[in-house]
C-alpha positions as CSV (number, residue, x, y, z in Angstrom):
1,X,13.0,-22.3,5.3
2,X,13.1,-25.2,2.4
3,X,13.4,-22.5,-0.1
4,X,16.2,-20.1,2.0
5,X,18.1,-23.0,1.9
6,X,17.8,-24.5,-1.5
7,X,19.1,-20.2,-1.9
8,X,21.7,-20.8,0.4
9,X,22.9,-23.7,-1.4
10,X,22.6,-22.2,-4.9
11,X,24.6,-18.9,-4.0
12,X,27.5,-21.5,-2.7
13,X,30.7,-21.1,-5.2
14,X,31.2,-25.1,-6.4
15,X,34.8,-25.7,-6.8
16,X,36.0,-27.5,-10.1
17,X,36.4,-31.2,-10.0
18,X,40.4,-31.7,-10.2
19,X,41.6,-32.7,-13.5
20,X,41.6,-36.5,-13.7
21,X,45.3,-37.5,-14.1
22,X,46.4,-39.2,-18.0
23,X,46.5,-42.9,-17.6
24,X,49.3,-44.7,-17.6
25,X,50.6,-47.9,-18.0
26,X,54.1,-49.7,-17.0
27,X,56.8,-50.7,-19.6
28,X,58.9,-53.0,-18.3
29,X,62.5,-55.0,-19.9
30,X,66.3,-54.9,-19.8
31,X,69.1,-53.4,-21.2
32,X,72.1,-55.6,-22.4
33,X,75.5,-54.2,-23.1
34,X,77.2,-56.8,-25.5
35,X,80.8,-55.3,-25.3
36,X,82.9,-57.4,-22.3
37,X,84.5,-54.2,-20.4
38,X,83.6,-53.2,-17.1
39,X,81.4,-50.7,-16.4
40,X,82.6,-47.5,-14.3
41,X,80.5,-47.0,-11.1
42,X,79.1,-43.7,-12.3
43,X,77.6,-45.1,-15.2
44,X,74.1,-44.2,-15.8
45,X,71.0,-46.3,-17.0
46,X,68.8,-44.4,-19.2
47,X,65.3,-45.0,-20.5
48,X,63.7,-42.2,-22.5
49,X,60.2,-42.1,-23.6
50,X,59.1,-39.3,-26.9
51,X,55.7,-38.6,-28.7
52,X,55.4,-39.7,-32.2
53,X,57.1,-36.3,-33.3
54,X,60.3,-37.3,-30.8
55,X,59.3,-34.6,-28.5
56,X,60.5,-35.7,-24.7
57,X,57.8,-36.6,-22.4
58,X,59.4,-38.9,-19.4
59,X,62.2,-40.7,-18.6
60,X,64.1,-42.8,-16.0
61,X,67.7,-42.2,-14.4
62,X,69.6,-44.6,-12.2
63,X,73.4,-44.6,-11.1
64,X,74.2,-48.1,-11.7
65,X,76.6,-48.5,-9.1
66,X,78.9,-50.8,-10.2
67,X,76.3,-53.1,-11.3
68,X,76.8,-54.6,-14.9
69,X,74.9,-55.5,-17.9
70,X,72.4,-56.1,-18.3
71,X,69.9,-54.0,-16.3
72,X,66.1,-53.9,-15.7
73,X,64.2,-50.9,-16.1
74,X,60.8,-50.2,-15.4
75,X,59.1,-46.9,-16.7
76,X,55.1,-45.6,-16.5
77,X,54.6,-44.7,-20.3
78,X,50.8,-42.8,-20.9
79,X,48.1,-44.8,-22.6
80,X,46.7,-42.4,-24.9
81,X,50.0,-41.8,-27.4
82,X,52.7,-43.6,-29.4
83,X,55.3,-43.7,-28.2
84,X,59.0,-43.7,-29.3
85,X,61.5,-45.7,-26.4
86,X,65.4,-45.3,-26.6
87,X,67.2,-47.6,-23.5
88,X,71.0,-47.3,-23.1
89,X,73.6,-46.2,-20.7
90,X,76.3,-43.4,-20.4
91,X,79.2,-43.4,-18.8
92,X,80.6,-39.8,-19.4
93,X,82.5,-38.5,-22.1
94,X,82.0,-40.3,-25.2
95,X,80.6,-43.3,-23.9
96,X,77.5,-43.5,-24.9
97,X,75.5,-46.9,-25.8
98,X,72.0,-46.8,-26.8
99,X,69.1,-48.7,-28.4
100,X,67.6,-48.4,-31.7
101,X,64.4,-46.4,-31.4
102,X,61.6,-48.7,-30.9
103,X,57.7,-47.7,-31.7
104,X,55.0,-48.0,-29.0
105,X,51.5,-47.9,-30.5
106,X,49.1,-46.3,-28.0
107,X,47.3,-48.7,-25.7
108,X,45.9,-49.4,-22.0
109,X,47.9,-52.8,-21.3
110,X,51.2,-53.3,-19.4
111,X,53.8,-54.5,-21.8
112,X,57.4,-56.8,-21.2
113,X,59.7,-55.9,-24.0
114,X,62.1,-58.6,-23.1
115,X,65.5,-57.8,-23.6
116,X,66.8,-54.7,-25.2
117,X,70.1,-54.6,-27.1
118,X,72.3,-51.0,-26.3
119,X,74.9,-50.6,-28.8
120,X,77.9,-47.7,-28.6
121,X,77.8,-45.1,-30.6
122,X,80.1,-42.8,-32.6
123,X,78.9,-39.4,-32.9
124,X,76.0,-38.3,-34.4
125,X,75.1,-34.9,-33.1
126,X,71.5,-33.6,-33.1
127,X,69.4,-37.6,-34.0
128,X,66.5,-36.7,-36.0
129,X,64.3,-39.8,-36.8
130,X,62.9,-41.3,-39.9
131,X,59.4,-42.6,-40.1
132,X,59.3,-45.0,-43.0
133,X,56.3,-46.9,-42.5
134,X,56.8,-49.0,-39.7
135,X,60.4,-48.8,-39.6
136,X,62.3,-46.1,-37.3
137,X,65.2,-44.8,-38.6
138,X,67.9,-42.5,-37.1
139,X,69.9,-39.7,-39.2
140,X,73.0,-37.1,-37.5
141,X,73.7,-34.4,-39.8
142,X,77.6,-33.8,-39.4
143,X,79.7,-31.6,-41.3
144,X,80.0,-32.7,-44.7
145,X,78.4,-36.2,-44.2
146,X,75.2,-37.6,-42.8
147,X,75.2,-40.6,-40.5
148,X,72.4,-43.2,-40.6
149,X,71.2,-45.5,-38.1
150,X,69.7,-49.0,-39.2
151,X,69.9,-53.1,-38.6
152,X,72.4,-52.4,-35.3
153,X,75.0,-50.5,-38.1
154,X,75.8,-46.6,-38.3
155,X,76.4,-45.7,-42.3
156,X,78.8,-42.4,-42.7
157,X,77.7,-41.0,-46.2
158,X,79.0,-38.5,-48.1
159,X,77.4,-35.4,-49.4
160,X,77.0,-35.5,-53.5
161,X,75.7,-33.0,-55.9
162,X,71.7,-33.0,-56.1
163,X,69.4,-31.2,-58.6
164,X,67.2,-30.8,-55.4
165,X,67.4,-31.3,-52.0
166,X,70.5,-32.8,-49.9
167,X,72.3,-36.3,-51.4
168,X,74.2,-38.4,-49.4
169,X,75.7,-41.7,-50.8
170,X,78.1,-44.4,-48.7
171,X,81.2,-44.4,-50.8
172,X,81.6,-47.9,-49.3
173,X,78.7,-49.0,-51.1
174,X,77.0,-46.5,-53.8
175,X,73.7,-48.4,-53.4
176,X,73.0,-47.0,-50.6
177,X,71.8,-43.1,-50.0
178,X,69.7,-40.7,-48.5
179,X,67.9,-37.9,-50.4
180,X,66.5,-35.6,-48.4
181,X,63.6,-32.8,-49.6
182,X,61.9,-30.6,-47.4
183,X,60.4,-33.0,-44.2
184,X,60.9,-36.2,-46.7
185,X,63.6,-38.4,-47.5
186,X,64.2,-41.3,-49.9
187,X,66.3,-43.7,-48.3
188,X,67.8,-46.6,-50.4
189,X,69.9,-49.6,-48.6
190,X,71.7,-52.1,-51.1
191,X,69.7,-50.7,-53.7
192,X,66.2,-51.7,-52.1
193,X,64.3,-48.8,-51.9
194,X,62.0,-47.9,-48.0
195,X,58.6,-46.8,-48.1
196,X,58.6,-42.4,-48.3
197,X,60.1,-41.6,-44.8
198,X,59.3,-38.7,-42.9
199,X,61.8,-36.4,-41.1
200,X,60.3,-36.0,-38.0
201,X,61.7,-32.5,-35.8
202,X,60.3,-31.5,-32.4
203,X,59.5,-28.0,-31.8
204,X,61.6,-27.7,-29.0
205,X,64.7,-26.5,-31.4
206,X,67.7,-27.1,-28.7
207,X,69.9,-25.0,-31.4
208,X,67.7,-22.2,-32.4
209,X,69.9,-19.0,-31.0
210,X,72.3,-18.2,-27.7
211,X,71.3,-19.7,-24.6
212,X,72.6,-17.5,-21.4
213,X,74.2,-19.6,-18.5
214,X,72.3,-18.6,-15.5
215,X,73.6,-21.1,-12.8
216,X,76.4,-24.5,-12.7
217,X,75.3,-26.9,-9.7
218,X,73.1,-24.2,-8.2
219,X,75.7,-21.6,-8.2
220,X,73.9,-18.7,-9.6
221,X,76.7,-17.6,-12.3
222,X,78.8,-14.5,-11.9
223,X,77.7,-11.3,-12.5
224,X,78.7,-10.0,-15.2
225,X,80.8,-12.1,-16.8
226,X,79.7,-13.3,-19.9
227,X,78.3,-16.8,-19.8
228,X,77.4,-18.2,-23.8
229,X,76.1,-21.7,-24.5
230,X,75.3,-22.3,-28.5
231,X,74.3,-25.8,-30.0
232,X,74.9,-26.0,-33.7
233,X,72.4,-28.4,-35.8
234,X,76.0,-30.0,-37.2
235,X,76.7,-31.6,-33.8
236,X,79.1,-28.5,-32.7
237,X,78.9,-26.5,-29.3
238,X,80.4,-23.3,-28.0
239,X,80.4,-21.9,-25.0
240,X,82.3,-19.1,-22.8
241,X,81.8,-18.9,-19.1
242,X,84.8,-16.8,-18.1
243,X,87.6,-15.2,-20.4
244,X,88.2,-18.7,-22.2
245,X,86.1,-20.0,-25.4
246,X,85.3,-23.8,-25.7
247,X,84.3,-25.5,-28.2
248,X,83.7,-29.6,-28.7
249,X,80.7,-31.6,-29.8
250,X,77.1,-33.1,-28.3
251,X,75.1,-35.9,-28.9
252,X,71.1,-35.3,-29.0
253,X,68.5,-38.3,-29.2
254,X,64.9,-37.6,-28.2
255,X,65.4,-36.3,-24.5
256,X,69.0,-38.0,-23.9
257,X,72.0,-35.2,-24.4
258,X,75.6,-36.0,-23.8
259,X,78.7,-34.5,-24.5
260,X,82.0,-35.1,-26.4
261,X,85.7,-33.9,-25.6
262,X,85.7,-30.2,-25.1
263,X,88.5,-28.2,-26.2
264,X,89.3,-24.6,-24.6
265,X,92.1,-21.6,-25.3
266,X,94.1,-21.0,-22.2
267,X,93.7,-17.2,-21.2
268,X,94.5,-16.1,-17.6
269,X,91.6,-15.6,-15.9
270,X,90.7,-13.8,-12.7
271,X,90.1,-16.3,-10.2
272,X,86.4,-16.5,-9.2
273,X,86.5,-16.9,-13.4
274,X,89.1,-19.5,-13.4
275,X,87.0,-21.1,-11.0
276,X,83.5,-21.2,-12.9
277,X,85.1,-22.6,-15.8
278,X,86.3,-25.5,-14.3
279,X,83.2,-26.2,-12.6
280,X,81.5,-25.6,-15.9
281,X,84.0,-28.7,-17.4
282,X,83.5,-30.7,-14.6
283,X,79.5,-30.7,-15.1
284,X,79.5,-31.2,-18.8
285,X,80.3,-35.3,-18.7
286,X,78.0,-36.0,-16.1
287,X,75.0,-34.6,-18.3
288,X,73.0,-36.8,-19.7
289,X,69.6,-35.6,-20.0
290,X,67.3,-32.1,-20.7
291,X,64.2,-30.1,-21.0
292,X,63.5,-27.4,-23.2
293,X,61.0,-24.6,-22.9
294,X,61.3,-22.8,-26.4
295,X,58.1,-20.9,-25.2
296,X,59.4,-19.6,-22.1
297,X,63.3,-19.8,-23.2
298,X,64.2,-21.9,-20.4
299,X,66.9,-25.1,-20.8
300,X,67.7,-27.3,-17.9
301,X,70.5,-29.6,-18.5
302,X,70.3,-32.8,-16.0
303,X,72.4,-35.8,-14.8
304,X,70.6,-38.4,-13.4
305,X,67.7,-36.4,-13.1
306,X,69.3,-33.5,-11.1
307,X,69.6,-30.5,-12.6
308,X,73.2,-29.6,-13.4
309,X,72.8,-26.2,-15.9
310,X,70.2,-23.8,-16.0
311,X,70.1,-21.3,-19.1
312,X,67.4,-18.8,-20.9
313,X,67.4,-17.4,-24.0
């Protein structure tokens, strides 16, 4: 009988222990605002948490409801990675305030970083960050000029002629440039030259190709108009989502996406069209956040968490 049973026993499938959950620990602090205006009600606190290669992994979203500056945030970061944080707030179109990236060296203890300055910012289009030792840096290719992020100041430089690689100098102050070659740069400020910085540029390629607008606010999009979404690396976006084309521009930093006055023709459309175009405007300065799935062509644009815009490639 001892031996049927020890049979018994050995012919009974084990099920596999569930996969222990990543550690985490809490990141605590608060945002200040040092502009005197009023916030609107529907302003939105953000606090968004990247890899070391600025690729989204968590973030927080809270209406502030009328509440102002400054405002405590409390976010569970994993132990096991650095960590890049950006706090701030948005407030819809072209309101925008947000931190300087900060590094978080991986680790197993709880951390209060105090207060956290947000400042606003002027456009910048898709943020790509510098690694220059132990300094984060933040650069927005634009049209014609490339806009750098340091000491609490945004630099507008102006593209020169370069035996290699992309030169941009400040015509305000010529000391100060950024050569770019390959996935380095060589950044000079006042003539004081950073340690090699690294471009650093997440996978997830938010403007590599069309994306196809399936649904606006969970209304499944109508078949079968055409419904275009296209992010440009420049800071530009077009979309169509009835007979009209828009066009404007979009702010990208880590996980936080917001957008910038939109422009559109005025064609007559049919009225189901007329419809999801409006609907379509009336989503895009509520956005805020998103997730990308390059693998599976999926993007979710969010607001406050919620999704808002679902596309595929």
């Amino acid at each position: 009988m001892r031996f049927l049973a020890a049979l018994i026993f050995l012919l009974i499938p084990i099920a596999p222990l569930p996969a222990m959950a990543a550690e985490s620990r809490s990141l605590t602090g608060e945002i200040m605002v040092l502009e005197r205006i009023a916030l609107p009600d529907e302003t939105v606190m953000i606090v968004d948490l990247s890899n070391a290669s600025d690729e989204a992994l968590r973030d927080l979203r809270v209406v502030t409801q009328g509440r102002q500056s400054p405002f405590s945030f409390s976010i569970e970061a994993p132990q096991d990675t650095d960590l890049v944080l950006r706090v701030g707030l948005s407030a819809g179109e072209d309101m925008l305030w947000l931190s300087e990236p900060m590094k978080i060296p991986a680790g197993d203890e709880d951390l209060s970083l105090g207060t956290i300055r947000a400042l606003r910012l002027p456009h910048m289009g898709t943020a790509s960050l510098l690694s220059c030792g132990n300094t984060l840096l933040e650069i927005g290719l634009l049209p014609d000029t490339l806009r750098l992020r340091i000491n609490e100041q945004v630099l507008t430089l102006n593209a020169q002629p370069a035996a290699s690689g992309a030169l941009y100098v400040d015509p305000a102050n010529l000391a100060s440039s950024v050569h770019m070659q390959g996935d380095r740069a060589l950044v000079k400020i006042d003539g004081a030259e950073l340690t090699e910085c690294q471009i650093l540029r997440p996978e997830d390629d938010l403007t590599a190709g069309v994306w196809m607008i399936r649904s606006i606010d969970e209304s499944p999009t109508l078949f079968p108009s055409r419904t275009e979404l296209v992010f440009f690396p420049d800071g530009r976006m077009s979309a169509t989502v009835g007979c009209n084309r828009l066009i404007g521009s979009y702010n990208l930093y880590g996980g936080i996406l917001t957008f910038g006055r939109i422009a559109m023709t005025r064609m007559a459309c049919p009225e189901a069209l007329d419809q999801q175009e409006r609907q379509f405007m009336a989503a895009l300065p509520r956005i805020d956040g998103l997730r990308v799935d390059i693998q599976a062509g999926r993007l979710t644009l969010l607001s406050a968490g919620t999704p808002v815009l679902q596309a595929r490639k």
